[in-house]
C-alpha positions as CSV (number, residue, x, y, z in Angstrom):
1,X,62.5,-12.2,95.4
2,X,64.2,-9.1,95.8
3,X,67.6,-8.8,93.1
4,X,70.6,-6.8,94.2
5,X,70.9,-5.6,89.9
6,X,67.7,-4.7,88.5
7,X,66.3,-7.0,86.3
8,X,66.1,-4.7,83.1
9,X,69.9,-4.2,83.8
10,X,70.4,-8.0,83.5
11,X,68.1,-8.3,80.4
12,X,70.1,-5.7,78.5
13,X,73.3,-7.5,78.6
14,X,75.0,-7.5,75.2
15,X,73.6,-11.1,74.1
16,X,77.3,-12.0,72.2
17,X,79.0,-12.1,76.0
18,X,76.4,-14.2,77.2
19,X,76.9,-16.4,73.8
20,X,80.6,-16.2,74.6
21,X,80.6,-17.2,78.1
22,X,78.4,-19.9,77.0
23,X,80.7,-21.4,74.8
24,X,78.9,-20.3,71.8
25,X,81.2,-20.1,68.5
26,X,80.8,-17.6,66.3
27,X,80.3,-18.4,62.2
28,X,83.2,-17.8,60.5
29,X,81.0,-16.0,57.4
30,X,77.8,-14.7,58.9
31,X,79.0,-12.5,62.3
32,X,75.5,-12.7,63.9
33,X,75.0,-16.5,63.8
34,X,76.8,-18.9,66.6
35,X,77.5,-22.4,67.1
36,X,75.7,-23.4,70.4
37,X,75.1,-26.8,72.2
38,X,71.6,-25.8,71.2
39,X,71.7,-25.3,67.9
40,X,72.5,-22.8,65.1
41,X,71.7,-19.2,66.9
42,X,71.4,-15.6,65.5
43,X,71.9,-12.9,67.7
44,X,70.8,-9.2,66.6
45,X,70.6,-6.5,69.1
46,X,68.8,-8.1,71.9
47,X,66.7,-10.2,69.9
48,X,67.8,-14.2,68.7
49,X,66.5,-16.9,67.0
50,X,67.4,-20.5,67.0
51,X,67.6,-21.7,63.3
52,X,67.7,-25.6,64.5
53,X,64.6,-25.4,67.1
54,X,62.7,-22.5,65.2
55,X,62.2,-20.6,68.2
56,X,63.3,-17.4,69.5
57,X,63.3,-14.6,72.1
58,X,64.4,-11.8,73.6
59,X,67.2,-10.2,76.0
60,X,69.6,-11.9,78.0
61,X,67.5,-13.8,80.6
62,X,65.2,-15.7,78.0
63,X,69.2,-16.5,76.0
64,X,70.3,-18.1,79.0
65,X,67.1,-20.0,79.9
66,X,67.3,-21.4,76.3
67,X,70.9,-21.9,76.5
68,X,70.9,-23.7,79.8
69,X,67.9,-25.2,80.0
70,X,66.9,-23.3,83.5
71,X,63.9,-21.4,84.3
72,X,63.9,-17.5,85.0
73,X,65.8,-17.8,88.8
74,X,68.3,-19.9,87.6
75,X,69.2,-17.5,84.6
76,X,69.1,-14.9,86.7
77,X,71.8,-16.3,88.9
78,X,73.8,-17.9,86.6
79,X,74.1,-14.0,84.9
80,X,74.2,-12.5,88.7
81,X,78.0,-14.5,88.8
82,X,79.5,-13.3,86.1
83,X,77.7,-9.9,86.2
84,X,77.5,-9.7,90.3
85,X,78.3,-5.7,90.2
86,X,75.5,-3.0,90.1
87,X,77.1,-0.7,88.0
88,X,77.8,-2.9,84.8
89,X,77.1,-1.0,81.3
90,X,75.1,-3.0,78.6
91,X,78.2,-4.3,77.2
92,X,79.2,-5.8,80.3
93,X,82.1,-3.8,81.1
94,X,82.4,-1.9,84.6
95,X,81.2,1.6,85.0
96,X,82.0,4.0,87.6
97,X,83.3,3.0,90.6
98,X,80.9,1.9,93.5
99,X,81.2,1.6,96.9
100,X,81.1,-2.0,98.1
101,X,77.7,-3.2,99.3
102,X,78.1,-4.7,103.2
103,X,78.2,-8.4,103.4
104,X,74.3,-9.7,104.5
105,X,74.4,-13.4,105.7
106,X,71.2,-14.9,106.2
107,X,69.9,-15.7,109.2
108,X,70.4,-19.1,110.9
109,X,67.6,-21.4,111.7
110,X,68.4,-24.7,113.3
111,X,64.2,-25.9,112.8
112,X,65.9,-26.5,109.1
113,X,68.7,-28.0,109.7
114,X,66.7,-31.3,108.9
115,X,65.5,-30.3,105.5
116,X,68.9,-29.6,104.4
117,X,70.6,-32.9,106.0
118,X,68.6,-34.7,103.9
119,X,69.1,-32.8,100.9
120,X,73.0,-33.0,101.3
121,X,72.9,-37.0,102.6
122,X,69.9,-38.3,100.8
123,X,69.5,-35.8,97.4
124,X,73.4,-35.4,96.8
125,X,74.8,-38.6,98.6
126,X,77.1,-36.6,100.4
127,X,78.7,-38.4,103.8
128,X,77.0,-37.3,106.7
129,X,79.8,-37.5,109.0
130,X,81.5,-34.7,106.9
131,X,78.0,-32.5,106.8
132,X,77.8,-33.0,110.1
133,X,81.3,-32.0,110.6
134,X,80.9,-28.9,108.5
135,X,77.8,-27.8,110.8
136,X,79.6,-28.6,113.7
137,X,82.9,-25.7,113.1
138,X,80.1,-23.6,111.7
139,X,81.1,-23.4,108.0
140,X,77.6,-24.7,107.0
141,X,74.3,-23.6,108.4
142,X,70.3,-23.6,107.7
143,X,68.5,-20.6,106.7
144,X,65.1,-19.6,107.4
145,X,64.1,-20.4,104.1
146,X,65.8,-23.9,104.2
147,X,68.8,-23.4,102.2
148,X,72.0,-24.2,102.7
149,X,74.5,-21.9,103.6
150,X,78.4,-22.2,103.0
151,X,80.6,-20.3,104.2
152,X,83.1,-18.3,101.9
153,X,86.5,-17.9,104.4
154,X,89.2,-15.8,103.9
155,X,92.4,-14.6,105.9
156,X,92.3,-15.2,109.6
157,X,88.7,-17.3,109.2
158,X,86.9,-14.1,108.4
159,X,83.8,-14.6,106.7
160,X,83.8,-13.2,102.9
161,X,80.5,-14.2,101.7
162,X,78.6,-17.4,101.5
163,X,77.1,-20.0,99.1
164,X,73.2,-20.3,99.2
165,X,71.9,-24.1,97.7
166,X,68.2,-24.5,97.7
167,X,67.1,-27.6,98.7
168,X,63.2,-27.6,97.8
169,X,61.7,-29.2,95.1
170,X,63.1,-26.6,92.6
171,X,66.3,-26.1,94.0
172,X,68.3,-23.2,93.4
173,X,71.9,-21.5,93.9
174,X,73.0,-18.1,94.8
175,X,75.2,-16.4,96.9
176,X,74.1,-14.1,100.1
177,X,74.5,-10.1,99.3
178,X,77.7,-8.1,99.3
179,X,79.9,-11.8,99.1
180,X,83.4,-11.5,97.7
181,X,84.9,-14.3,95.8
182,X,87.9,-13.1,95.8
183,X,88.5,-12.6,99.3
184,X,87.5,-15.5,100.4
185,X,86.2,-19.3,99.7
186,X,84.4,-22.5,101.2
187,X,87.4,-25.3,101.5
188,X,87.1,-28.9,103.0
189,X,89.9,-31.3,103.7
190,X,90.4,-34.8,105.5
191,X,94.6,-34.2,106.1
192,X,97.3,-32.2,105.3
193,X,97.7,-32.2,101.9
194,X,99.6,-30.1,99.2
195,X,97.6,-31.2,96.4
196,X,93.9,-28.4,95.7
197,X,91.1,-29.3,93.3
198,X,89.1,-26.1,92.1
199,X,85.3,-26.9,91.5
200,X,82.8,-24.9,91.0
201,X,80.3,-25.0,94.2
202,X,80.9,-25.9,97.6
203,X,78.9,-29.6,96.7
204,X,81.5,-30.4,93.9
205,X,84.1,-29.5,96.4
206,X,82.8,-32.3,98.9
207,X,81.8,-34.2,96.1
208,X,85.5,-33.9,95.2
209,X,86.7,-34.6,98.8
210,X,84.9,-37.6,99.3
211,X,86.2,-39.3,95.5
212,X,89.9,-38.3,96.5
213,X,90.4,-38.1,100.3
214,X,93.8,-36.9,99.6
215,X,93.1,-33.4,98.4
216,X,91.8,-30.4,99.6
217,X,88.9,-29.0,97.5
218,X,87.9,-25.4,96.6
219,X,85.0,-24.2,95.5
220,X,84.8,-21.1,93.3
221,X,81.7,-20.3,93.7
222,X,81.3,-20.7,89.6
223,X,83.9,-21.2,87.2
224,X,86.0,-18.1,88.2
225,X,89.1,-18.9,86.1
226,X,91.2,-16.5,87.8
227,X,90.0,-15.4,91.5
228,X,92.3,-13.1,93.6
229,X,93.9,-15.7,96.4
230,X,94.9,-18.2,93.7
231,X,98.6,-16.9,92.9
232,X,99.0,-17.4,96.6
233,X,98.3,-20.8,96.7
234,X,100.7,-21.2,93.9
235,X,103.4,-19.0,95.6
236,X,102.9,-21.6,98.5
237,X,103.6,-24.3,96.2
238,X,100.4,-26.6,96.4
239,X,99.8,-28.4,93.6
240,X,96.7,-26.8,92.1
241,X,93.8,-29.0,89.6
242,X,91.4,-27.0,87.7
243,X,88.1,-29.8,88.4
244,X,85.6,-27.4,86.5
245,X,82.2,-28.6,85.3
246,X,82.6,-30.8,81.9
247,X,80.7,-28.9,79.8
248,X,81.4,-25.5,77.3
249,X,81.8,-23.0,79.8
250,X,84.1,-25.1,82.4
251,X,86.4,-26.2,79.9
252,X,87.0,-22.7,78.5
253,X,87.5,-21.2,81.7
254,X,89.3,-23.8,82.8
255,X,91.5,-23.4,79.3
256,X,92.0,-19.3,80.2
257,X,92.5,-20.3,84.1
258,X,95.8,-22.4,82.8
259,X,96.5,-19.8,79.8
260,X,96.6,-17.3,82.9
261,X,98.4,-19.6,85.1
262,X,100.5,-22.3,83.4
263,X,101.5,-24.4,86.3
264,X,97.6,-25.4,86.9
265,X,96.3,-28.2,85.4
266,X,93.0,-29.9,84.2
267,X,91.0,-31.8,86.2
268,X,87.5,-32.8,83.8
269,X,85.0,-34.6,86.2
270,X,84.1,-37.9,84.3
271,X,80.5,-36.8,84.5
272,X,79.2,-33.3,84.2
273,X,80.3,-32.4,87.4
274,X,81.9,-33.7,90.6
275,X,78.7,-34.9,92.9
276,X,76.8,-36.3,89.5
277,X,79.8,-38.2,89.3
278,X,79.8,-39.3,93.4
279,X,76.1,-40.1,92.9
280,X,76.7,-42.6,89.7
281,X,79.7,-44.0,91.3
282,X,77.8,-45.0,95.0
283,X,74.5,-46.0,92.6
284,X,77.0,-48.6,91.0
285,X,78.4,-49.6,94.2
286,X,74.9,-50.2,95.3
287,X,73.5,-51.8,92.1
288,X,76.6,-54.6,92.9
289,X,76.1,-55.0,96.8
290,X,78.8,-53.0,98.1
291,X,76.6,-51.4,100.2
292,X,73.6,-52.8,102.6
């Protein structure tokens, strides 16, 4: 797979960001240990060790495999959305200013529209009449490759970029090259509504949807707690739920989203995230006969 950052660059990624961002807390008395879901970590230069495993590695890809519990592509996205520009120094701040790369959709192939149906319907227990509604106005498509593509829309229903959701065995997340969160995002609603729910992917937001019909639910294509159009929803006076993953990093970034914009509040999905949740709720309803 082809990167739009070089690896090395990812890897060499001050490792106390990529503690930060994951929630980590730093020891009041020893600055290079941290408090992590994990365990006690130390972090020095781009080396760390886990004190409460006794393991240890090297760079920021193997941090966030160990943090998250993902395997290399997964780490390498998860960095890609908080790091998505090529011209990021080692410390994580920007460098010189680069032009912006063109927007590459991927290609669509209706032969996999199948593979991703089920994946949506059967894997994530989303309705089909709402995937099927969502294929139908074009906002979600099949790639070659049998992911799912989401559309990121901005003003006047111009394409800004697009969520990719894997849907083999080991599926996977990304976004297509040259996407721009903050011009655009992938929304769903049932009716006019004034009341938004923010979650972090475009399956939380249907997820989301589905649990309370009467909102209309954003994705942010990973817990962006402060993306370009959302002052503009607030100027238009919707009533506006931060739904973030429950975990370290949602409910900080959902904690600086309100710092940054007081009149949002908190929406913690009771599970982990908005379509665990959907899936432990229609399991139940199963489990009892609600459902033949």
């Amino acid at each position: 797979m082809r990167w739009q950052i070089p690896i090395d660059q990812l890897r060499s990624i001050d490792l106390k960001i990529i503690l930060r961002l994951a929630g980590a807390v730093r020891d009041r008395y020893d600055k290079n240990k941290w408090r992590t879901d994990e365990g006690i970590i130390s972090a020095s230069g781009q080396k760390f060790y886990n004190w409460s495993q006794s393991r240890g590695g090297g760079g920021a890809i193997d941090l966030v495999m160990h943090l998250k519990k993902c395997n290399f592509t997964d780490a390498v996205h998860w960095l890609l959305a908080y790091f998505p520009r090529a011209d990021m120094q080692r410390d994580g701040s920007p460098g010189p200013a680069q032009p912006r790369p063109a927007l590459r959709l991927p290609p669509r192939d209706d032969s996999k529209l199948g593979a991703v149906i089920h994946y949506l319907v059967i894997k994530r227990q989303l309705d089909r009449s709402l995937v099927q509604s969502l294929i139908d106005c074009a906002t979600l498509y099949a790639d070659p490759k049998s992911n799912a593509v989401f559309l990121l829309l901005g003003k006047e229903k111009r394409v800004a970029g697009a969520e990719l959701r894997g849907t083999s065995s080991s599926p996977w997340r990304g976004m297509a090259p040259g996407s721009t969160k903050d011009r655009g995002y992938f929304s769903i609603q049932l009716r006019k509504t004034t009341t938004v729910v923010l979650t972090e992917s475009a399956i939380d937001a249907i997820s989301c949807l589905i649990l309370y019909p009467h909102c209309m639910a954003i994705s942010t294509s990973g817990a962006n707690p402060n993306p370009a159009w959302l002052e503009s929803l607030l100027h238009e006076r919707y009533s506006v739920l931060c739904g973030f993953d429950s975990d370290s990093t949602g409910d900080r970034l959902a904690e600086k989203m309100i710092q940054l914009h007081p009149a949002v509040k908190r929406l913690r999905p009771p599970k982990k995230d908005w379509n665990e949740l959907l899936i432990t709720v229609r399991s139940c309803a199963y489990s009892k006969g609600q459902f033949s």
